[in-house]
SERO-4910 file (N, C-alpha, C, O; in steps of 0.05 Angstrom, whole numbers):
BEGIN
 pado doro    nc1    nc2    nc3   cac1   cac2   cac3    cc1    cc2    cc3    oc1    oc2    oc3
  Unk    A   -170   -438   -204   -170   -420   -180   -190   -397   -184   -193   -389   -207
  Unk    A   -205   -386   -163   -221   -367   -165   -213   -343   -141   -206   -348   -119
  Unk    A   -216   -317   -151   -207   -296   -137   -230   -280   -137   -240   -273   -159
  Unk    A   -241   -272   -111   -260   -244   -108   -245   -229   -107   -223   -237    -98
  Unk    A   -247   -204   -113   -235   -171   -111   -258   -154   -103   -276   -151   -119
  Unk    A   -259   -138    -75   -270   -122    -69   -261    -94    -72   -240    -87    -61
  Unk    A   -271    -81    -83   -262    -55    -89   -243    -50   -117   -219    -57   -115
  Unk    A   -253    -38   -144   -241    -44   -162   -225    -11   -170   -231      2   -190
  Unk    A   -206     -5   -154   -200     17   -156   -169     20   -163   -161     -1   -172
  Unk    A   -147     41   -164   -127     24   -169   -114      3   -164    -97     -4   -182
  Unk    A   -117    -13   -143   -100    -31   -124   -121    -58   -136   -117    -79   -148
  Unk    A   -137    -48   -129   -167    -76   -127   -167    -77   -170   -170   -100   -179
  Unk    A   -164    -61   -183   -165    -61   -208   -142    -74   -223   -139    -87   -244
  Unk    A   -130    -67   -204    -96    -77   -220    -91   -110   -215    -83   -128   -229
  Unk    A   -102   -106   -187   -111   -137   -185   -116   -153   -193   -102   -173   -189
  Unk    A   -143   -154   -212   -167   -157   -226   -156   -165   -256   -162   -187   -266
  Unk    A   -146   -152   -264   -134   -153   -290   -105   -173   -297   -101   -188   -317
  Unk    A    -83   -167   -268    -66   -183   -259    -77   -223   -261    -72   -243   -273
  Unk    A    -93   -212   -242   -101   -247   -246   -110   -254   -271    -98   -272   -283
  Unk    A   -128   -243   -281   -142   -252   -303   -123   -253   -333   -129   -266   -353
  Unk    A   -102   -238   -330    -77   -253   -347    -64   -269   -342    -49   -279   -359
  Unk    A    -67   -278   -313    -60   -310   -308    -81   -328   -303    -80   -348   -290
  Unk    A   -104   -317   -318   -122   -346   -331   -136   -346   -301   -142   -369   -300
  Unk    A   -144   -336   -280   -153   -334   -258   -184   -329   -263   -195   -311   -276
  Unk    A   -195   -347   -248   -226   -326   -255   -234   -314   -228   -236   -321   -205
  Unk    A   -237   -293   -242   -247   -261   -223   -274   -255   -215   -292   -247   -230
  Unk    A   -276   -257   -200   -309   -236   -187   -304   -211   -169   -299   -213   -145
  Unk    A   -306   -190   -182   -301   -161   -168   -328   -154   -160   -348   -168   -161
  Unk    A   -327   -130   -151   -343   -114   -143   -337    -89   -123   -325    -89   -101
  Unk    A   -349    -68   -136   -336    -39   -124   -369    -25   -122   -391    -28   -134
  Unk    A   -356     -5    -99   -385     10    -85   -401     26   -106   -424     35   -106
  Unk    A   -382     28   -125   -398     41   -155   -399     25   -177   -383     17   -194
  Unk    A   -430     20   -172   -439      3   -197   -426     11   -225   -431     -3   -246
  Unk    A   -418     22   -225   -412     42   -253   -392     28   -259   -396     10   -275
  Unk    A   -373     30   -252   -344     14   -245   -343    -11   -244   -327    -24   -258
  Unk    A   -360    -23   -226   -368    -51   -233   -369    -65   -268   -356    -79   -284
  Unk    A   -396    -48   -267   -400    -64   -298   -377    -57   -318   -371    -72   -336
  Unk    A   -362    -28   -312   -336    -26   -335   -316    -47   -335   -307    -58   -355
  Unk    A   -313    -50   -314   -292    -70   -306   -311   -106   -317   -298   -126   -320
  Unk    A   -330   -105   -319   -343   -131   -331   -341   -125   -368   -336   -141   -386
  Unk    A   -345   -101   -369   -339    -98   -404   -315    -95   -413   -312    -91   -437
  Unk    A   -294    -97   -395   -268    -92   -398   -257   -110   -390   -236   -111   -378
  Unk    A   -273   -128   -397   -264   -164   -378   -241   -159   -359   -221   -173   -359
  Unk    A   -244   -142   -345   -217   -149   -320   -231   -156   -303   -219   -151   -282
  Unk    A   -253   -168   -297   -265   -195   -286   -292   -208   -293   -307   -196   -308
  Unk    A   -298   -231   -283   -314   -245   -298   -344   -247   -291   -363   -254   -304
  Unk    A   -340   -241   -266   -370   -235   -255   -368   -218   -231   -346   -214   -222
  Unk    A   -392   -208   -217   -396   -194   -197   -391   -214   -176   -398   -237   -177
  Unk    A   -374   -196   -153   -364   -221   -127   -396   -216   -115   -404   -193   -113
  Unk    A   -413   -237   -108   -433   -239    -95   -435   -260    -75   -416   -276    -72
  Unk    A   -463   -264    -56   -458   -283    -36   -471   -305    -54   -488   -318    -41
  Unk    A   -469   -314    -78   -469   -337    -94   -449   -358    -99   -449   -382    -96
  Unk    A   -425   -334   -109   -403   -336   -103   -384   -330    -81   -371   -349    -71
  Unk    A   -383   -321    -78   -363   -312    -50   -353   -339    -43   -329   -344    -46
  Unk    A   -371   -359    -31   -364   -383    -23   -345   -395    -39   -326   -404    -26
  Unk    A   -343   -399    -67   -334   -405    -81   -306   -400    -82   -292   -418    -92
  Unk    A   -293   -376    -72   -274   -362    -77   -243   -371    -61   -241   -367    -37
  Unk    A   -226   -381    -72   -200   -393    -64   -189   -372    -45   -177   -381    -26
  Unk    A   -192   -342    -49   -175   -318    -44   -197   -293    -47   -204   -284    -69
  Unk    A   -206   -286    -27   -219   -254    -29   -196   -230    -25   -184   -231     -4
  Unk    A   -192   -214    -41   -175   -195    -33   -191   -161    -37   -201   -150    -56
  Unk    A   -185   -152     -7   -204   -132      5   -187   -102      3   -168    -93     16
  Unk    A   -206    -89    -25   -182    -72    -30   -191    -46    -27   -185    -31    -46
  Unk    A   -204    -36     -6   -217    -16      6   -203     -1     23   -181     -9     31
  Unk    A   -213     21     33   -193     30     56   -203     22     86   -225     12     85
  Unk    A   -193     23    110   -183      5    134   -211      2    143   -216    -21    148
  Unk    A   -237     23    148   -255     31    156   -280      7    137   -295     -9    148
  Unk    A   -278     10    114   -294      9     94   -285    -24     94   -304    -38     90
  Unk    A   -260    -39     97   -256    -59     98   -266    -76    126   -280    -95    121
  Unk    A   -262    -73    144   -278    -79    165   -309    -83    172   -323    -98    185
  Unk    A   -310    -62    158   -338    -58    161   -349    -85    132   -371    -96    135
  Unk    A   -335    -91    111   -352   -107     86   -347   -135    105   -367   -149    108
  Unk    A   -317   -143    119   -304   -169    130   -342   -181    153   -356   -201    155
  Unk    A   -341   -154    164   -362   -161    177   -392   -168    173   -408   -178    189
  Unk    A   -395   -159    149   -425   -160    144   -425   -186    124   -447   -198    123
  Unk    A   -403   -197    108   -407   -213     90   -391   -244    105   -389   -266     94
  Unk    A   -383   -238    129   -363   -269    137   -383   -294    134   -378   -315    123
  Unk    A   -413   -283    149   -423   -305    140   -428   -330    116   -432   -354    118
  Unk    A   -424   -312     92   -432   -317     69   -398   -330     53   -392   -342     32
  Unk    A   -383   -321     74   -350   -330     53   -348   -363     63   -359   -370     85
  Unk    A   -338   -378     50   -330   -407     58   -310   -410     66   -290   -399     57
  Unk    A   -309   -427     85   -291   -436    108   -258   -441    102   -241   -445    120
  Unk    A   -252   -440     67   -237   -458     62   -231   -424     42   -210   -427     30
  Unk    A   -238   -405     38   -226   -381     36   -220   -367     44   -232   -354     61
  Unk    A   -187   -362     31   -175   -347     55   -178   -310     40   -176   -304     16
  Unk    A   -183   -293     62   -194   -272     59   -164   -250     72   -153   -251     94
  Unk    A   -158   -231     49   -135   -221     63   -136   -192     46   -138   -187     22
  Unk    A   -132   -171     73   -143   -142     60   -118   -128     54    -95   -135     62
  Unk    A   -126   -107     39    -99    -93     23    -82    -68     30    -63    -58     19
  Unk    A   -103    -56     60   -106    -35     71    -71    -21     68    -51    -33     60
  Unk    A    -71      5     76    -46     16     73    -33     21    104    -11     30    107
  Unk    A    -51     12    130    -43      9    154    -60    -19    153    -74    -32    138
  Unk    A    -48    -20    184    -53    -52    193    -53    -58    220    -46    -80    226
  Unk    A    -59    -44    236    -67    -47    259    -96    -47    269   -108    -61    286
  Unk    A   -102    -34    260   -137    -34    260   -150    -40    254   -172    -42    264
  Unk    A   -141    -47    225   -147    -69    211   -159    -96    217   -181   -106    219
  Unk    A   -128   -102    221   -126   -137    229   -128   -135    261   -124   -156    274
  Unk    A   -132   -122    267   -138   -115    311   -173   -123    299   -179   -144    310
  Unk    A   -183   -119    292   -222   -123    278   -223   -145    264   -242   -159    270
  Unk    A   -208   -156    244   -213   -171    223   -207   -200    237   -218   -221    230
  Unk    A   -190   -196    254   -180   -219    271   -195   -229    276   -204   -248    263
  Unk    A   -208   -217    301   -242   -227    317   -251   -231    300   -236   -245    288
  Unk    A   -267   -228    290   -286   -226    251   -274   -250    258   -277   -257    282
  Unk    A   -259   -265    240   -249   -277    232   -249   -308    245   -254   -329    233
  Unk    A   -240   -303    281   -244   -325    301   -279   -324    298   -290   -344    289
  Unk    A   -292   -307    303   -324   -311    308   -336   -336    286   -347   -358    289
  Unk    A   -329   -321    262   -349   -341    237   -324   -372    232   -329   -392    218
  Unk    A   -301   -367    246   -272   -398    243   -269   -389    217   -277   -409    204
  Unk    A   -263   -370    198   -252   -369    176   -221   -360    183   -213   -353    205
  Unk    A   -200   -360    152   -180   -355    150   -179   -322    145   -196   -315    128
  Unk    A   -167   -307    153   -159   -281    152   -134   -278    156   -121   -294    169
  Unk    A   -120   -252    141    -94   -248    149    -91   -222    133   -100   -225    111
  Unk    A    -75   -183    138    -81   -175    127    -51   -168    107    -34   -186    103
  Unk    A    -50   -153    101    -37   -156     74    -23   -127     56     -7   -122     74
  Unk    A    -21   -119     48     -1    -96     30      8   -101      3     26   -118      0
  Unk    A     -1    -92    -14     23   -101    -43     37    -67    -45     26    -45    -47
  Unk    A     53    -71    -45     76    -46    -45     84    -39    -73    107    -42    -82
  Unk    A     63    -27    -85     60    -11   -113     46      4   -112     31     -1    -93
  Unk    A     41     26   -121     16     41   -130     25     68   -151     46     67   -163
  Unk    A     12     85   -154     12    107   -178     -1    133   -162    -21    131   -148
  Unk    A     15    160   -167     -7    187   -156    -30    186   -166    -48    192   -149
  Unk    A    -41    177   -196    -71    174   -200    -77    145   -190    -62    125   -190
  Unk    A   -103    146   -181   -119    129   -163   -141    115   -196   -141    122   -220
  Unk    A   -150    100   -185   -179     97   -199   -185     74   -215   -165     72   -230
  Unk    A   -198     60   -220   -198     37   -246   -185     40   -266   -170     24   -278
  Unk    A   -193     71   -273   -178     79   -316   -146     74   -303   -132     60   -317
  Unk    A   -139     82   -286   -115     77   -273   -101     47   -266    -78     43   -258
  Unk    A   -115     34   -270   -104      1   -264    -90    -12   -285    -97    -12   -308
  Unk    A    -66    -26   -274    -62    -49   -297    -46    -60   -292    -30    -51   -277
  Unk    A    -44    -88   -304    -44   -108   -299    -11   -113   -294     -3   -134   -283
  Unk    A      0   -100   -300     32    -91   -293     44    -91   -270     63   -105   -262
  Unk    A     28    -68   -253     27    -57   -232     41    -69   -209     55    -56   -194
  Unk    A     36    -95   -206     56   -106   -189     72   -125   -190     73   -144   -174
  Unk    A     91   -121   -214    103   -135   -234    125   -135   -218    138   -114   -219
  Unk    A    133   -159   -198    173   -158   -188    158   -145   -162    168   -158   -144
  Unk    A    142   -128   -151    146   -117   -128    132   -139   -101    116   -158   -102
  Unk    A    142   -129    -83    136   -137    -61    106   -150    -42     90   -132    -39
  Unk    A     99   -170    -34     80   -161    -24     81   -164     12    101   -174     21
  Unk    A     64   -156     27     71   -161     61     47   -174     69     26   -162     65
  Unk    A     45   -200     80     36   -207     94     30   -210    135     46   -219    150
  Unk    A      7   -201    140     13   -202    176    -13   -215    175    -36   -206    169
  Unk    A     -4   -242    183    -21   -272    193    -24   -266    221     -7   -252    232
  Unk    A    -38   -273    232    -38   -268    263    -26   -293    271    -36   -299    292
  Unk    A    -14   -305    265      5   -336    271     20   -343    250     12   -347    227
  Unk    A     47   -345    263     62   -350    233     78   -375    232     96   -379    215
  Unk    A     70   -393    254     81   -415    254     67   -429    236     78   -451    233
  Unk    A     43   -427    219     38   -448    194     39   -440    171     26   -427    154
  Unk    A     66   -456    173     77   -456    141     62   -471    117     69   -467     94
  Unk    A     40   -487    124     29   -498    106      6   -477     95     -3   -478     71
  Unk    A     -1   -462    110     -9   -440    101      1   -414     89    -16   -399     78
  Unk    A     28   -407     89     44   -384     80     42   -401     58     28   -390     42
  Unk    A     49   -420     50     56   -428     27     31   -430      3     38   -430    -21
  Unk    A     11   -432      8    -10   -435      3    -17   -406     -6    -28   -402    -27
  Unk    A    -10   -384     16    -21   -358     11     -4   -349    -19    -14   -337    -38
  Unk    A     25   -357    -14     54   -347    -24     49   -358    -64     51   -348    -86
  Unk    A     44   -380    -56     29   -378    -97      5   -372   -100     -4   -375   -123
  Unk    A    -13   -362    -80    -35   -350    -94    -21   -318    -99    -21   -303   -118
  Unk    A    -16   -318    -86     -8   -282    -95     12   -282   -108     22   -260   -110
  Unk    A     26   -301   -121     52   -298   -136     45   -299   -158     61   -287   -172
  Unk    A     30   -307   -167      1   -311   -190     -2   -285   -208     -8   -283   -232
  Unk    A      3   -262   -187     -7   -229   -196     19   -224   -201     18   -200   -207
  Unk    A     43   -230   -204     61   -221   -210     78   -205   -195     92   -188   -204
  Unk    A     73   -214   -160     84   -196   -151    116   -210   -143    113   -234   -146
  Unk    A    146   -204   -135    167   -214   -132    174   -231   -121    185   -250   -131
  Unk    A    165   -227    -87    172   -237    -61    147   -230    -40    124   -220    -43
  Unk    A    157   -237    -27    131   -240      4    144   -238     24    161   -255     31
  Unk    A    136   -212     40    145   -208     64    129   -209     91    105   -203     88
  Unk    A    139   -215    119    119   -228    138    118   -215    155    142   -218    159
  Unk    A    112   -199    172    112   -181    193     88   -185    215     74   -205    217
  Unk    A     87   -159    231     73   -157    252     56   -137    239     64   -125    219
  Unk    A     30   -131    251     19   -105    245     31    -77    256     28    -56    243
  Unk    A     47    -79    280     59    -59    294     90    -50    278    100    -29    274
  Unk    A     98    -77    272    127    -63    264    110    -57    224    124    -39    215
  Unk    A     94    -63    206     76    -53    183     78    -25    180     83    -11    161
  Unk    A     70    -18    210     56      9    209     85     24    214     95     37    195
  Unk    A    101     24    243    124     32    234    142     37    219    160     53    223
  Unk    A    139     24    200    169     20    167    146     37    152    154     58    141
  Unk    A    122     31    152    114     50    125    103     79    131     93     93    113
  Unk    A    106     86    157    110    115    170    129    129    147    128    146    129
  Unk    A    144    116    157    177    124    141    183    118    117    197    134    104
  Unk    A    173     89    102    181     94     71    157     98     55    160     98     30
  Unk    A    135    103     64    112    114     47     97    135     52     92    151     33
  Unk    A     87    141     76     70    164     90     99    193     89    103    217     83
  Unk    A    107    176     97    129    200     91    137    223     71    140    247     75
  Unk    A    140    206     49    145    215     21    123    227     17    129    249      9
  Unk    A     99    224     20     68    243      9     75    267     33     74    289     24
  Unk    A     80    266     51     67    295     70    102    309     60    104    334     60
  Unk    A    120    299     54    144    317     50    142    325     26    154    346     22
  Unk    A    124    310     -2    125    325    -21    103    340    -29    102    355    -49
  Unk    A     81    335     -8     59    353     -6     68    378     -2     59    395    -17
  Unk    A     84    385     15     88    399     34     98    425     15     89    446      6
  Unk    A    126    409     14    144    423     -8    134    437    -35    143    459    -41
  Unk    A    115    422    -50    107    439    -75     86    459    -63     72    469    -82
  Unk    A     78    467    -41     71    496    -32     81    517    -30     76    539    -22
  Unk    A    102    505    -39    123    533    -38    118    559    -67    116    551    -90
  Unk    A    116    581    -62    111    600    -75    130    598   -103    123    611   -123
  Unk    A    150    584   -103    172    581   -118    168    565   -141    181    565   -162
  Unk    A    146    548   -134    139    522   -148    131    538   -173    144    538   -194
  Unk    A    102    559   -167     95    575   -187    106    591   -200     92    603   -216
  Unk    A    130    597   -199    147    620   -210    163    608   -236    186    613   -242
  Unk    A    150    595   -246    159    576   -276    183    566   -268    204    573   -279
  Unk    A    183    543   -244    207    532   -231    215    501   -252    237    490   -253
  Unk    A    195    496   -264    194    474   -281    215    487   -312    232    475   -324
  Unk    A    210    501   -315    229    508   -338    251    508   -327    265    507   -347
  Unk    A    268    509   -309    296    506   -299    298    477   -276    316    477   -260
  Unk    A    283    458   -277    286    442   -264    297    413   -267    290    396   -283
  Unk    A    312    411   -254    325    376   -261    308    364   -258    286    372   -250
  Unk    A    316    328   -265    293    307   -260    290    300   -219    272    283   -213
  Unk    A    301    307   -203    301    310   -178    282    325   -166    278    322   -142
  Unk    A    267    343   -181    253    363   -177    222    353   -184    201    361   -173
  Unk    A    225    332   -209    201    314   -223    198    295   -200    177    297   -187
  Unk    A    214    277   -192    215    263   -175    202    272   -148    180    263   -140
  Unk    A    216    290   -134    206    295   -113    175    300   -103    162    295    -82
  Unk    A    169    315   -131    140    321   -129    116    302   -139     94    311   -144
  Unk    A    120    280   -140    108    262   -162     88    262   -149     68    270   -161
  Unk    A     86    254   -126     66    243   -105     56    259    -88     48    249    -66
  Unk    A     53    285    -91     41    299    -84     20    307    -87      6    319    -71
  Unk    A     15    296   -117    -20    295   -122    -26    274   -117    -19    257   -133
  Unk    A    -42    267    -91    -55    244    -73    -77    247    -79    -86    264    -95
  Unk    A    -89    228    -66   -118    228    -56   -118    241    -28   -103    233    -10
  Unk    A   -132    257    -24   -130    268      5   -156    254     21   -159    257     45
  Unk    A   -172    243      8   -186    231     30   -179    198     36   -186    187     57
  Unk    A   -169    188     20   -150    158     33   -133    173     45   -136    175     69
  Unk    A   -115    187     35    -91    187     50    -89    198     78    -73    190     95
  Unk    A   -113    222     86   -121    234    112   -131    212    129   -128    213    153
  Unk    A   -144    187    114   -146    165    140   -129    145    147   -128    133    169
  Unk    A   -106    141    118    -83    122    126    -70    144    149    -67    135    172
  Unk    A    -65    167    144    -40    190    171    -57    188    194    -46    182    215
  Unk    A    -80    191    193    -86    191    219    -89    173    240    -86    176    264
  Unk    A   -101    143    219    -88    116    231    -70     98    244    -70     78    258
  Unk    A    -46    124    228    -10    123    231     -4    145    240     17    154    232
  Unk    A    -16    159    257    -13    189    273      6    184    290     20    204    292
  Unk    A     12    165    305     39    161    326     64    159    305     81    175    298
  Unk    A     59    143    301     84    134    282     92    159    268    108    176    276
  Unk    A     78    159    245     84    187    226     82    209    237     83    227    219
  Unk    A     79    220    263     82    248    280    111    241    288    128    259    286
  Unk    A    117    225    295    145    215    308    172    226    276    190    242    272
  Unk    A    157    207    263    173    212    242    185    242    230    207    249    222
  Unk    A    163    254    233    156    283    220    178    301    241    197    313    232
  Unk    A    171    298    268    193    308    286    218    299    281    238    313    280
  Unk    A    217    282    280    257    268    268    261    296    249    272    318    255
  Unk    A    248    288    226    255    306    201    254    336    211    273    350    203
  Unk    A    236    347    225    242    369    236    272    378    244    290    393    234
  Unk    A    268    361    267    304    359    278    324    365    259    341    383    262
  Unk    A    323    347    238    345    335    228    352    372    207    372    385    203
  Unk    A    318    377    196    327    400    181    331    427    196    333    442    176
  Unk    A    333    437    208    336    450    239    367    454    233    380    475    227
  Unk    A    375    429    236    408    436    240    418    440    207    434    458    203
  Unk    A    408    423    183    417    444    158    407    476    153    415    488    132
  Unk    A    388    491    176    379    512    169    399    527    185    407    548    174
  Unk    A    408    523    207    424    526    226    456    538    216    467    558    224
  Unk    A    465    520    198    482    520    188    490    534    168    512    544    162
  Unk    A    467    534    156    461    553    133    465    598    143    479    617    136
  Unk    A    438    590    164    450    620    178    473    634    196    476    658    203
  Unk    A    486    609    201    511    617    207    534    611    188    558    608    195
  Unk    A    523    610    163    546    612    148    567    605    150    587    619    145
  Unk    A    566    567    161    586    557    168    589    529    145    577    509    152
  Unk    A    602    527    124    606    515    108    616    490    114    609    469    103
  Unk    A    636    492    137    639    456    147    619    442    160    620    417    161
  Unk    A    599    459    172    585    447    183    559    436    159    546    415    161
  Unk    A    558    447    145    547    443    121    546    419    112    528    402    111
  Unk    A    576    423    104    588    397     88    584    372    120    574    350    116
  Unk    A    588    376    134    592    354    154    560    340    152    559    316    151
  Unk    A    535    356    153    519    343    155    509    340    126    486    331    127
  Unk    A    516    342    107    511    329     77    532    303     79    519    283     71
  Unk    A    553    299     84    570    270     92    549    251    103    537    232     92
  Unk    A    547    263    137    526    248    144    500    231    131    499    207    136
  Unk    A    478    245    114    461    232     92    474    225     70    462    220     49
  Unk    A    503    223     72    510    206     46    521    183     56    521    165     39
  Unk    A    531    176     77    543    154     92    516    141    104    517    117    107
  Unk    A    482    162    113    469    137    119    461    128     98    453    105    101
  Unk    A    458    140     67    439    126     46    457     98     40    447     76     37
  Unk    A    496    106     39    514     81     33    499     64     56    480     52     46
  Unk    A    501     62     78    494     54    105    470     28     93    473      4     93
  Unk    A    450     44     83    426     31     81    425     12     58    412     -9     61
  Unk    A    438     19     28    444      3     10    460    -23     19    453    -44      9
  Unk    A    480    -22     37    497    -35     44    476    -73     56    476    -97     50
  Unk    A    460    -47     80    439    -66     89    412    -86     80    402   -107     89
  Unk    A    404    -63     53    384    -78     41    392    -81     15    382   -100      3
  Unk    A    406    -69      3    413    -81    -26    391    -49    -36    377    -33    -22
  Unk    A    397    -51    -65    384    -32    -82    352    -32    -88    341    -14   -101
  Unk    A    337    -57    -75    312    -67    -80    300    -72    -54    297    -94    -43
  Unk    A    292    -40    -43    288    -49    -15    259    -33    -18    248    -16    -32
  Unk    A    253    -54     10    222    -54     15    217    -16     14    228      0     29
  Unk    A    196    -11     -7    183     15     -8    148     17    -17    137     -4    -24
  Unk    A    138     34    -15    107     38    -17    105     68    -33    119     87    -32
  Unk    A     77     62    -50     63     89    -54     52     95    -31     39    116    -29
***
């Protein structure tokens, strides 16, 4: 089996290395030559993905962000073979695969885009490994999902990297769920360690809840400013919920009404039972 990797950055790196401990041979390539060749002296792949190869390639996986992926689907379709299937890693998916689609009908190749639901607050190659998506999830959105001879086909190439299970969706309901279990978590713990309090040597008195919460707060702000704004309906929707929702614990708080307190701490403890109940302890989440 042969795998191209575009973009060798955390996602595209972890990739890279993933396969190539399952004996996979790799052709990467990232917009910095520099990285390129490390990643060739660090054998986490075996050659540069080029239009030599490309054709060659069982599985191109496009690990760029939504803009930057579109834009490579388009300039290189000519050059990919008919019989590789090409599936991007983007962190939204509507705009994505709304572009890659056409792409895709124009030159009759296979496309479909894609998610692996891992990642780390540091970004970067030195950042990759081959671990990374060890048991976790991945999402696939085929623009047709009545061929199963193809899910299955997609379903052990990517099971290859070590990832758990494979999940199938729409691009619309993608972008919805990960409003809420990934975009979420960055702008609430962004948000939060601005607090003046953070600096007041809050870490010497802090539980591990406090480590947690903040983990992901050191982002990348220029991926992550184009995944939110991609997901600007969705995740503005979201953000208002949470407004709401903290509104009435502040509420409560200044009227110094303790049942009411307690009534809406019940509440988030009956929806988290609520939600375990529904997905089990191993439910679909994202960096």
């Amino acid at each position: 089996m042969k795998v191209g990797i575009v973009g060798l950055g955390l996602i595209g790196g972890s990739l890279a290395k993933a396969y190539k401990d399952a004996d996979v041979t790799v052709f990467g390539i990232d917009k910095d030559d520099l990285i390129t060749r490390f990643a060739l002296m660090a054998e986490a792949i075996d050659e540069r993905l080029d239009d030599n190869n490309m054709k060659d390639c069982d599985l191109i996986l496009v690990a760029i962000n939504p803009v930057e992926a579109v834009k490579w689907f388009r300039e290189n379709a000519p050059q990919i073979g008919k019989d590789t299937i090409v599936i991007d890693c983007c962190g939204t998916k509507r705009t994505v695969c709304r572009a890659c689609f056409d792409i895709a009908d124009q030159y009759g190749l296979t496309y479909m885009g894609g998610h692996p639901m891992a990642g780390k607050e540091r970004g970067g190659f030195k950042h990759s490994s081959a671990g990374l998506f060890w048991n976790a999830p991945f999402i696939l959105v085929p623009k047709h999902h009545d061929d199963m001879e193809l899910m299955c086909r997609v379903k052990e190439m990517i099971m290859l990297a070590g990832f758990g299970r494979i999940g199938i969706t729409t691009s619309e309901e993608h972008d919805k769920v990960i409003a809420f279990t990934s975009q979420m978590p960055h702008i609430i713990s962004n948000g939060f360690i601005k607090s003046e309090t953070a600096l007041d040597d809050s870490q010497m008195i802090s539980a591990g809840s406090y480590q947690d919460f903040t983990r992901v707060a050191y982002l990348d702000e220029k991926m992550w400013t184009q995944l939110f704004m991609e997901n600007r309906d969705f995740l503005s929707e979201e953000i208002r919920g949470l407004i709401g929702q903290l509104t009435r614990y502040e509420e409560a708080l200044e009227a110094a009404d303790p049942d009411r307190l307690m009534k809406l701490l019940a509440e988030g403890k009956a929806c988290k039972t609520a939600v375990l109940k529904k997905c089990g302890p191993q439910q679909i989440n994202g960096e």
